[in-house]
mmCIF file of the N, C-alpha and C atoms, coordinates in Angstrom:
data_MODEL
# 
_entry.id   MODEL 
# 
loop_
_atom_site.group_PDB 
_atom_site.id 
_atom_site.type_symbol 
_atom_site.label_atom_id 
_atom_site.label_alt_id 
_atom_site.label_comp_id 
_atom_site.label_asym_id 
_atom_site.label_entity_id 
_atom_site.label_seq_id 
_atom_site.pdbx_PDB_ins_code 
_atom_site.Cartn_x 
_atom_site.Cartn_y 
_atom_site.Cartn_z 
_atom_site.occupancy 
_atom_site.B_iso_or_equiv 
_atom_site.pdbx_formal_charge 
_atom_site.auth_seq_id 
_atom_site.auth_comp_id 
_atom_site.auth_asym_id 
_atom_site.auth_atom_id 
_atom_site.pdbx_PDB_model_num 
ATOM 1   N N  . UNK A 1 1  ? 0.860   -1.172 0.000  1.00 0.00 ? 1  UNK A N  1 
ATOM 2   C CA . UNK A 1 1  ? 0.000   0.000  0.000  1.00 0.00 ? 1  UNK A CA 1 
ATOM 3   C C  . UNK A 1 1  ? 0.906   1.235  0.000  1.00 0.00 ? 1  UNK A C  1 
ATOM 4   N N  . UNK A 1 2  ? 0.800   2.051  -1.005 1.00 0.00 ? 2  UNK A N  1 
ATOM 5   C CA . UNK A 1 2  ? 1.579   3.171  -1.024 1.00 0.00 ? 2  UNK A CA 1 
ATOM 6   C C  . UNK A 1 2  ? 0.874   4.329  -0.089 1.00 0.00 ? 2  UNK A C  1 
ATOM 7   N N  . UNK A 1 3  ? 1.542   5.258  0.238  1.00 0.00 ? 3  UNK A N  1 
ATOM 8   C CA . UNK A 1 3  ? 1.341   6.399  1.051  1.00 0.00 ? 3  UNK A CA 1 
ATOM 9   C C  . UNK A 1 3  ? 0.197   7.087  0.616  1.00 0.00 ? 3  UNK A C  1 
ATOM 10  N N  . UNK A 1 4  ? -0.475  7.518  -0.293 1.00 0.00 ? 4  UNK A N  1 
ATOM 11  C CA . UNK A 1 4  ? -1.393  7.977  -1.070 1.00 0.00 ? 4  UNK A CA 1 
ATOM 12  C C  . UNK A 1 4  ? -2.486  7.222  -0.491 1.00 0.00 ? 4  UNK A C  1 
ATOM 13  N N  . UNK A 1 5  ? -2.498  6.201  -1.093 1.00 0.00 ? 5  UNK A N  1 
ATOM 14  C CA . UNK A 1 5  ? -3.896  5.405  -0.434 1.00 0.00 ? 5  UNK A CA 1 
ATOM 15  C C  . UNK A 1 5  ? -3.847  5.114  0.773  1.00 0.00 ? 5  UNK A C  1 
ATOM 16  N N  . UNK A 1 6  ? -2.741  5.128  1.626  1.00 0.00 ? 6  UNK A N  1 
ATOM 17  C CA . UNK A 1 6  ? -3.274  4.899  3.199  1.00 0.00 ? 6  UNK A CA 1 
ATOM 18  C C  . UNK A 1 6  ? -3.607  6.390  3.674  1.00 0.00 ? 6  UNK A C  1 
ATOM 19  N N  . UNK A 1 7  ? -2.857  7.549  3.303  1.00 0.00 ? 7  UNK A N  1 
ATOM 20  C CA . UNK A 1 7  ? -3.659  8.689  3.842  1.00 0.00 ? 7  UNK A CA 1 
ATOM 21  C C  . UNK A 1 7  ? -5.004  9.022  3.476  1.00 0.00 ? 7  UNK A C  1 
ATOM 22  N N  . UNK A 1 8  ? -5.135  8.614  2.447  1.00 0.00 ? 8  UNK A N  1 
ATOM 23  C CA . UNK A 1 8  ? -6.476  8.856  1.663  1.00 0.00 ? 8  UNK A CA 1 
ATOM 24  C C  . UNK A 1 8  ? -7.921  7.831  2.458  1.00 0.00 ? 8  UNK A C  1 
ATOM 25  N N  . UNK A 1 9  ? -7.417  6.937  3.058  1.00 0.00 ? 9  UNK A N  1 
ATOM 26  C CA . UNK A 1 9  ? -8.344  5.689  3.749  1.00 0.00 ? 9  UNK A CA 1 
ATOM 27  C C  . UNK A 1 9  ? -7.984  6.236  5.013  1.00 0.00 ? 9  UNK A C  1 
ATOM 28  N N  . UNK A 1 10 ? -7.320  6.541  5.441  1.00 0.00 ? 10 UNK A N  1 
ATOM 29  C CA . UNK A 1 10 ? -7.189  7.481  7.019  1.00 0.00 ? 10 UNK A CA 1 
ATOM 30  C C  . UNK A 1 10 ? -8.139  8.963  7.155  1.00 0.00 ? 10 UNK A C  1 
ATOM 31  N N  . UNK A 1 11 ? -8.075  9.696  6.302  1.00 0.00 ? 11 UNK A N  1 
ATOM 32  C CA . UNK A 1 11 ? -8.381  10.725 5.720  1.00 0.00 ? 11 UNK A CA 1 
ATOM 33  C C  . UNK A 1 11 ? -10.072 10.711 5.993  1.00 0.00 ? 11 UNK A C  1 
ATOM 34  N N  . UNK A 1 12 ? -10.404 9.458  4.647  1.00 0.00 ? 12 UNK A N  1 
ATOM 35  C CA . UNK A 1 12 ? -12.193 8.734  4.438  1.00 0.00 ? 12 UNK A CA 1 
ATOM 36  C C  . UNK A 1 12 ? -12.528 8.264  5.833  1.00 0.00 ? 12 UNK A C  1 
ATOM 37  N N  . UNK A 1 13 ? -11.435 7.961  6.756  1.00 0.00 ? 13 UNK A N  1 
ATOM 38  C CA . UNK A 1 13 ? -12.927 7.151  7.719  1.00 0.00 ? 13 UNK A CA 1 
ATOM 39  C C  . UNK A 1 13 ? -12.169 8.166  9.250  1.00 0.00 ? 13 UNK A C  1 
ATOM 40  N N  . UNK A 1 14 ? -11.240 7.957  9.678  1.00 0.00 ? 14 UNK A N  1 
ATOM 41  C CA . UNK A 1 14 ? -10.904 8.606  11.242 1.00 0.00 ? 14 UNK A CA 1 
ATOM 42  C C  . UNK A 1 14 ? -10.980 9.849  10.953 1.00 0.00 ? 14 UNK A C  1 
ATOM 43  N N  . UNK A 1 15 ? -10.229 10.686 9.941  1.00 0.00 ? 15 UNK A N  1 
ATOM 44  C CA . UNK A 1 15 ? -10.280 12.161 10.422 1.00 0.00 ? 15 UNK A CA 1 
ATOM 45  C C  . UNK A 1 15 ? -11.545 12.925 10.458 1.00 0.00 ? 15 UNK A C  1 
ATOM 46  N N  . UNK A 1 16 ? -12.557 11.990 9.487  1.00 0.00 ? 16 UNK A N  1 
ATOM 47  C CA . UNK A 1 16 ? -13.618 11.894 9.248  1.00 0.00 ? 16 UNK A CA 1 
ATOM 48  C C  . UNK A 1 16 ? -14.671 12.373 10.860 1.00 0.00 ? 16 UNK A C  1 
ATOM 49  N N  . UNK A 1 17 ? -14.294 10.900 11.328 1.00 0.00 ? 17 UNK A N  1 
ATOM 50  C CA . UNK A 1 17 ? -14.780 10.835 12.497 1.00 0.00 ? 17 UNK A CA 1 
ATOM 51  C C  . UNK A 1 17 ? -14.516 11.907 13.442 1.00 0.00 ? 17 UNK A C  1 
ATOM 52  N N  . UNK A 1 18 ? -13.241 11.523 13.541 1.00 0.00 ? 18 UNK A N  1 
ATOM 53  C CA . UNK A 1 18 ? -12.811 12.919 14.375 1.00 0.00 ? 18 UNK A CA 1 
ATOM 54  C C  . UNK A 1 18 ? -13.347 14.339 14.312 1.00 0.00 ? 18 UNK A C  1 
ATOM 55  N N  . UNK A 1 19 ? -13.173 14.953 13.196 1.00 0.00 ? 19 UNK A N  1 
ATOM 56  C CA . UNK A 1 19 ? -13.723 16.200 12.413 1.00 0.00 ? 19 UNK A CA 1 
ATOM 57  C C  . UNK A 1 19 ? -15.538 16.054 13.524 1.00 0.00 ? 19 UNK A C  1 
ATOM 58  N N  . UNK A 1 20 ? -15.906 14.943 13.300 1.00 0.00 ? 20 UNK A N  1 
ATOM 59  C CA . UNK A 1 20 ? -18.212 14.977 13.476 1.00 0.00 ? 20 UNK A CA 1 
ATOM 60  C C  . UNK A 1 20 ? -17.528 15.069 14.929 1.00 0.00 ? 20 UNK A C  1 
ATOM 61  N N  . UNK A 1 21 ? -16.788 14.279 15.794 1.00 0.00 ? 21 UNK A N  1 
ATOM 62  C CA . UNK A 1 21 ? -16.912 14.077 16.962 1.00 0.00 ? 21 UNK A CA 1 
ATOM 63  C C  . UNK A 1 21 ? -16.380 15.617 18.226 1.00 0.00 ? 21 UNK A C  1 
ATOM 64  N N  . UNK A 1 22 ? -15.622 16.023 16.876 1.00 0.00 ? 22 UNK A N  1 
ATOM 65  C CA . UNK A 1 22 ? -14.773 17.659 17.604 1.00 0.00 ? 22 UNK A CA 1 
ATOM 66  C C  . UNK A 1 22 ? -16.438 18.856 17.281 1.00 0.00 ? 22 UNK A C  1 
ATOM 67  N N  . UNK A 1 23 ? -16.916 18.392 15.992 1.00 0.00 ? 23 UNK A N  1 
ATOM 68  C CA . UNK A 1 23 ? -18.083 19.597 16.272 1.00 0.00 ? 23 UNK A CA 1 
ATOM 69  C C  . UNK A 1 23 ? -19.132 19.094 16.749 1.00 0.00 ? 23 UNK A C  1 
ATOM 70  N N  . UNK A 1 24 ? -19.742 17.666 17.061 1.00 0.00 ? 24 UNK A N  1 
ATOM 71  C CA . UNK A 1 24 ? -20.489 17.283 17.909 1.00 0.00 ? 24 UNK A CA 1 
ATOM 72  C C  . UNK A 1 24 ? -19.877 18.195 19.955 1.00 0.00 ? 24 UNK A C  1 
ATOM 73  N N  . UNK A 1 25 ? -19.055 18.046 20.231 1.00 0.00 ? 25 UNK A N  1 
ATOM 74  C CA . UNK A 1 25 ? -18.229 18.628 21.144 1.00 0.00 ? 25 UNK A CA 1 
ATOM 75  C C  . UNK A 1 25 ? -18.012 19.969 21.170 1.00 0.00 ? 25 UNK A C  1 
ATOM 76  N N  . UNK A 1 26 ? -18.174 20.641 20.305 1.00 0.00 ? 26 UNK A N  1 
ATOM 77  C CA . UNK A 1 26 ? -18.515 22.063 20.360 1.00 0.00 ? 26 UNK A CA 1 
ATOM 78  C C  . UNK A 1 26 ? -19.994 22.884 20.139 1.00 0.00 ? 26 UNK A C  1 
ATOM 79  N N  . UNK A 1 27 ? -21.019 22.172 19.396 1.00 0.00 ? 27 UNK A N  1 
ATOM 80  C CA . UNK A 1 27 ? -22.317 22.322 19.872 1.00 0.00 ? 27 UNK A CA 1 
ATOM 81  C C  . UNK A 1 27 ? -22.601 22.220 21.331 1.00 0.00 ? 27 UNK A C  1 
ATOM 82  N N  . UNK A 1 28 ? -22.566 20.913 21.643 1.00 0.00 ? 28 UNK A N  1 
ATOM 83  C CA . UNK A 1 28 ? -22.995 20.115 23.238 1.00 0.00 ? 28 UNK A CA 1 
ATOM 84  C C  . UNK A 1 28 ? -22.185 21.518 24.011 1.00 0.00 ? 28 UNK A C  1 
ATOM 85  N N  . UNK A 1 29 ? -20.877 22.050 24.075 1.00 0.00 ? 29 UNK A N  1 
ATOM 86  C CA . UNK A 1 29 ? -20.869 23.089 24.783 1.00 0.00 ? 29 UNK A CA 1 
ATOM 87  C C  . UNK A 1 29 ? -20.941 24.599 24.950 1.00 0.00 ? 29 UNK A C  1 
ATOM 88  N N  . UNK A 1 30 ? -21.751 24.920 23.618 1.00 0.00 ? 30 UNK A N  1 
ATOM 89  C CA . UNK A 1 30 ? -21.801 25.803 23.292 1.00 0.00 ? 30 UNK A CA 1 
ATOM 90  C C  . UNK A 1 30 ? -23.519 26.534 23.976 1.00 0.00 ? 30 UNK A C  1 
ATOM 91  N N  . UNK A 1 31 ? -24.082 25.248 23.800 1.00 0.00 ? 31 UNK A N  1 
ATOM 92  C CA . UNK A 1 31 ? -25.443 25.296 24.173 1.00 0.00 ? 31 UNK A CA 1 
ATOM 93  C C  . UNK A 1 31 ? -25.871 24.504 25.689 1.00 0.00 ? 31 UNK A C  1 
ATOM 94  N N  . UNK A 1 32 ? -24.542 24.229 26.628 1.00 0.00 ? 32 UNK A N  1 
ATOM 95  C CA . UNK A 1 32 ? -24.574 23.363 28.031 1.00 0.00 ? 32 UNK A CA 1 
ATOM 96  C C  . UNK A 1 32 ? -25.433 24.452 29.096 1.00 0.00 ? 32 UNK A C  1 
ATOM 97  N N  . UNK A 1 33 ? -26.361 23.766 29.942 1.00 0.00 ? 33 UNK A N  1 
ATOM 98  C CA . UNK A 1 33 ? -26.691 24.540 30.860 1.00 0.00 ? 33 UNK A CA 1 
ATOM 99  C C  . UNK A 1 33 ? -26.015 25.592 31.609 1.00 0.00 ? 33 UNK A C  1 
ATOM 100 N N  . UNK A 1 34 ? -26.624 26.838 31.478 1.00 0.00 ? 34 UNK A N  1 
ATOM 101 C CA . UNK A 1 34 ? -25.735 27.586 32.513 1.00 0.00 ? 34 UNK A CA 1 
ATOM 102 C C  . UNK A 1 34 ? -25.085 28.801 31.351 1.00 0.00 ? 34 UNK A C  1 
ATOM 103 N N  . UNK A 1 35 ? -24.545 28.010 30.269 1.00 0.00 ? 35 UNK A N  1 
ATOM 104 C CA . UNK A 1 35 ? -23.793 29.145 29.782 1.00 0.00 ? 35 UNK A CA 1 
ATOM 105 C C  . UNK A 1 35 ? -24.529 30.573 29.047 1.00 0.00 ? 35 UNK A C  1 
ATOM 106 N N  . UNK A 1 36 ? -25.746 30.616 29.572 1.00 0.00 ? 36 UNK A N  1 
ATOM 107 C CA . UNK A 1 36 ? -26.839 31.744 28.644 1.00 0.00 ? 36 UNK A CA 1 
ATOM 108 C C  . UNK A 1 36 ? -26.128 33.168 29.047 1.00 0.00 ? 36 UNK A C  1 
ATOM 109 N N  . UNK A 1 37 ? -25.746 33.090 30.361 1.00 0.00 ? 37 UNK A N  1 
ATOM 110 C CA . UNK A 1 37 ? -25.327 34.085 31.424 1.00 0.00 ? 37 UNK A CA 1 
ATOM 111 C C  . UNK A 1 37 ? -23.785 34.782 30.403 1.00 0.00 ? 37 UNK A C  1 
ATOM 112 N N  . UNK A 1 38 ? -22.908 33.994 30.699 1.00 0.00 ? 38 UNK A N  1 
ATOM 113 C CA . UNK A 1 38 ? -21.819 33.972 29.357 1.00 0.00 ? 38 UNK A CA 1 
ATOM 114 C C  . UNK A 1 38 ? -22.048 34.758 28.070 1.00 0.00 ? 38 UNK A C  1 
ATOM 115 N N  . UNK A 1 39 ? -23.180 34.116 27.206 1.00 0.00 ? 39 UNK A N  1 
ATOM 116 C CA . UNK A 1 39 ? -23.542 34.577 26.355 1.00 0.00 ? 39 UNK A CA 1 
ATOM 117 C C  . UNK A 1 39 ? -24.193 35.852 26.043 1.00 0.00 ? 39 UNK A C  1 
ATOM 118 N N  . UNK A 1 40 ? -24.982 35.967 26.670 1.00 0.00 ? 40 UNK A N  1 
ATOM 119 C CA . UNK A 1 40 ? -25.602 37.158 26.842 1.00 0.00 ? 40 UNK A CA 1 
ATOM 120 C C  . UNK A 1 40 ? -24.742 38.129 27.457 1.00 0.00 ? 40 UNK A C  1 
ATOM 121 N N  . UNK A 1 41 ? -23.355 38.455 27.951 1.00 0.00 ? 41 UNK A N  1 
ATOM 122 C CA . UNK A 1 41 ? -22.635 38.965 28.204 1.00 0.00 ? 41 UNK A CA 1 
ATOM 123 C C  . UNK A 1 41 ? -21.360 39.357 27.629 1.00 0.00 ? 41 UNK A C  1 
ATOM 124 N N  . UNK A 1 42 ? -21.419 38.097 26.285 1.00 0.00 ? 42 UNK A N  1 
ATOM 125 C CA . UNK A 1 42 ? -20.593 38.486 25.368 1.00 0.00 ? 42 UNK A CA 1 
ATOM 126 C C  . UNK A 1 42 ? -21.193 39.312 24.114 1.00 0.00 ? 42 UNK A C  1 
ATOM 127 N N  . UNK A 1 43 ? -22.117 38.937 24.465 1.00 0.00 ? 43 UNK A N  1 
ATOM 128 C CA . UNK A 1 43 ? -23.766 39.793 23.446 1.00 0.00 ? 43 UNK A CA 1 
ATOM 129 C C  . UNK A 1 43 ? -23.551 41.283 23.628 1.00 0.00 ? 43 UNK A C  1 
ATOM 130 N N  . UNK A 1 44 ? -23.420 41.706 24.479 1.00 0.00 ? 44 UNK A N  1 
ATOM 131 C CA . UNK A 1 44 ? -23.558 42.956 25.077 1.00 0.00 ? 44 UNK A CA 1 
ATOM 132 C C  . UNK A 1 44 ? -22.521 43.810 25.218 1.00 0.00 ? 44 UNK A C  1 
ATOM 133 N N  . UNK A 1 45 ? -21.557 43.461 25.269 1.00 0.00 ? 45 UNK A N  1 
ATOM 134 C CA . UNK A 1 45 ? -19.892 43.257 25.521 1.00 0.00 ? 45 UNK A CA 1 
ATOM 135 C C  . UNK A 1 45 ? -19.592 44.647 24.365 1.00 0.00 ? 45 UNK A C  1 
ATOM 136 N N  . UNK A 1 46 ? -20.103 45.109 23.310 1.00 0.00 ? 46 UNK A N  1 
ATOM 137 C CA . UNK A 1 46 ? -19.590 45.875 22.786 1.00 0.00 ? 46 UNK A CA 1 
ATOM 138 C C  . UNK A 1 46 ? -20.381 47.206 22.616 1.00 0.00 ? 46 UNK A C  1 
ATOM 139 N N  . UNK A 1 47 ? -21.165 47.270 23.660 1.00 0.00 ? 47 UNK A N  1 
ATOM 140 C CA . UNK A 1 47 ? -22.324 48.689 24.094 1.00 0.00 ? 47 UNK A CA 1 
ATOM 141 C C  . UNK A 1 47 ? -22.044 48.809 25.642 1.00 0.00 ? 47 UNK A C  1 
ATOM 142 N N  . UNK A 1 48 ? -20.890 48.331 26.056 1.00 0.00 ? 48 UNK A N  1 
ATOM 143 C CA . UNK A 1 48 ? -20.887 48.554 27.744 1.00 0.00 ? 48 UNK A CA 1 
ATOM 144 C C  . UNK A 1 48 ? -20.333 50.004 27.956 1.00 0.00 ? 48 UNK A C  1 
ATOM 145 N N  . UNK A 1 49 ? -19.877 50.826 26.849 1.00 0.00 ? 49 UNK A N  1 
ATOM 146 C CA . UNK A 1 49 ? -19.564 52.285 26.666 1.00 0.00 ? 49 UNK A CA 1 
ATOM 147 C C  . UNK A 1 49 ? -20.321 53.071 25.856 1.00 0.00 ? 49 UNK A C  1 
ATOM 148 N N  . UNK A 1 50 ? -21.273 52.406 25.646 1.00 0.00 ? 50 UNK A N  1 
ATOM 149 C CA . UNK A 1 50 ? -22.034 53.318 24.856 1.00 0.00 ? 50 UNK A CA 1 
ATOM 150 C C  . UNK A 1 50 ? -22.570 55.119 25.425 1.00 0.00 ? 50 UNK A C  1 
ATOM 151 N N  . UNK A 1 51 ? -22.958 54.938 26.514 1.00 0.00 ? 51 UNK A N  1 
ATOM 152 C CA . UNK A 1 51 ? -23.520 56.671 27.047 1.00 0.00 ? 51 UNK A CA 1 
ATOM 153 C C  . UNK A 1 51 ? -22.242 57.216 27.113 1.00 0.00 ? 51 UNK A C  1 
ATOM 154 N N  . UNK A 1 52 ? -21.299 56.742 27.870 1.00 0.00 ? 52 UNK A N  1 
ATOM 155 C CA . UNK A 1 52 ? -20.283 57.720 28.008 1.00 0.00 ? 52 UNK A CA 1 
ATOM 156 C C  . UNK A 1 52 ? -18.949 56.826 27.236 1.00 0.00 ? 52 UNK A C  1 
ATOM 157 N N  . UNK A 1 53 ? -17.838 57.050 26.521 1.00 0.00 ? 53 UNK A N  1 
ATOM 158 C CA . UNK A 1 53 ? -16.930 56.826 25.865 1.00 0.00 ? 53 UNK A CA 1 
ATOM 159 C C  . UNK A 1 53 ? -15.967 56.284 27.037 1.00 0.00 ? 53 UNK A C  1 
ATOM 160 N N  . UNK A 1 54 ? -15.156 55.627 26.309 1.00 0.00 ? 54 UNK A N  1 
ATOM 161 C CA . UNK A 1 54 ? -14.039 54.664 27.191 1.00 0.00 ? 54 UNK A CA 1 
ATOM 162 C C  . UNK A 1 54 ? -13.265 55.637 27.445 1.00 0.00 ? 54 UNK A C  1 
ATOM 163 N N  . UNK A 1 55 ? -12.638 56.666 26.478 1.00 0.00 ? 55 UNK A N  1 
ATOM 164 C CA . UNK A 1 55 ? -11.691 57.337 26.963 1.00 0.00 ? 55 UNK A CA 1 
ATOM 165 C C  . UNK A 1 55 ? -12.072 59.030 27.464 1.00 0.00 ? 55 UNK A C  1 
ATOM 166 N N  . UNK A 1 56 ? -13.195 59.482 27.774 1.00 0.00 ? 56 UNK A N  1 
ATOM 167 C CA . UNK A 1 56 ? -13.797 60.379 27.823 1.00 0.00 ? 56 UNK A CA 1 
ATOM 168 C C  . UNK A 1 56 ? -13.332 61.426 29.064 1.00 0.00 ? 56 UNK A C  1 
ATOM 169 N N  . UNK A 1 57 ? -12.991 60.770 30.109 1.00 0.00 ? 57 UNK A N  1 
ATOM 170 C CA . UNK A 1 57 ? -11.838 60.889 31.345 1.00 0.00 ? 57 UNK A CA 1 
ATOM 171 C C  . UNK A 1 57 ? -11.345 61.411 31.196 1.00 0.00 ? 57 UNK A C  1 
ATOM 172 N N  . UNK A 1 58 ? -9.971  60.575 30.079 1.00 0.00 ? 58 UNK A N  1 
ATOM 173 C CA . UNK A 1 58 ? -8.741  61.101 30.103 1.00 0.00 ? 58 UNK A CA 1 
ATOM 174 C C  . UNK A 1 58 ? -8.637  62.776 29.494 1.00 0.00 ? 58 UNK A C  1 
ATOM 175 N N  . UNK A 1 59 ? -9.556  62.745 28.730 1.00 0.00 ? 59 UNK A N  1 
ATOM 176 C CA . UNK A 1 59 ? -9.313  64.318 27.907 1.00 0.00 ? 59 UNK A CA 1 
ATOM 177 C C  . UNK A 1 59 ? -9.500  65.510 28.922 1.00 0.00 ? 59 UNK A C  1 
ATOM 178 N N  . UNK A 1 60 ? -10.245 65.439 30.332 1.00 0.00 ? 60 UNK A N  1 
ATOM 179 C CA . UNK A 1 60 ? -10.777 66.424 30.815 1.00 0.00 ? 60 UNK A CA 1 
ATOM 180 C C  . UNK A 1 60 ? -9.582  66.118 31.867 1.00 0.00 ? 60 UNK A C  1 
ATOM 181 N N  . UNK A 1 61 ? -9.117  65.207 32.355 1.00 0.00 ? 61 UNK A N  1 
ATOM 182 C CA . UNK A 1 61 ? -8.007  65.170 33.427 1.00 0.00 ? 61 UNK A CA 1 
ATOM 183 C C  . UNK A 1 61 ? -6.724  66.035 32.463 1.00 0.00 ? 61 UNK A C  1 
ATOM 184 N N  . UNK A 1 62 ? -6.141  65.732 31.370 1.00 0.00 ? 62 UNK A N  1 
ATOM 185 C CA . UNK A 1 62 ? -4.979  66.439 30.869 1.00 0.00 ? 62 UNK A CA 1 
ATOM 186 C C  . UNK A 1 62 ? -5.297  67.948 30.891 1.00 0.00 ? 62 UNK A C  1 
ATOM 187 N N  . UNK A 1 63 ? -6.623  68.262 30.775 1.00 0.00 ? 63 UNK A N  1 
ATOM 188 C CA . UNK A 1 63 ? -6.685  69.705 30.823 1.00 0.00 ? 63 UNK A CA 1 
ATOM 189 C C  . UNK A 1 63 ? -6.397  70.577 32.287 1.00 0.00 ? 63 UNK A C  1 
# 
């Protein structure tokens, strides 16, 4: 068996597997009890400065 066809039959059936079993494993924890809290916090994560600016401080302290 040359190299070609054994990667190619490694390739067709384990990495195969592997590949369903790594995103079976990232659904199941993507969606695990508990993590809504997480989510919804990474949801939000880019309006936590919205009324007042991140750097809004610094300009009135240098003055």
């Amino acid at each position: 068996m040359d190299t070609y066809s054994w990667m190619r039959e490694l390739a067709d059936s384990w990495v195969l597997l592997a590949m369903f079993v790594f995103f079976l494993g990232v659904v199941v924890w993507a969606f695990r009890p508990g993590s809504r809290k997480d989510h919804e916090e990474s949801a939000h994560l880019i309006f936590r400065n919205e009324k007042t600016p991140a750097g809004a401080g610094l300009e009135e302290a240098e003055k």
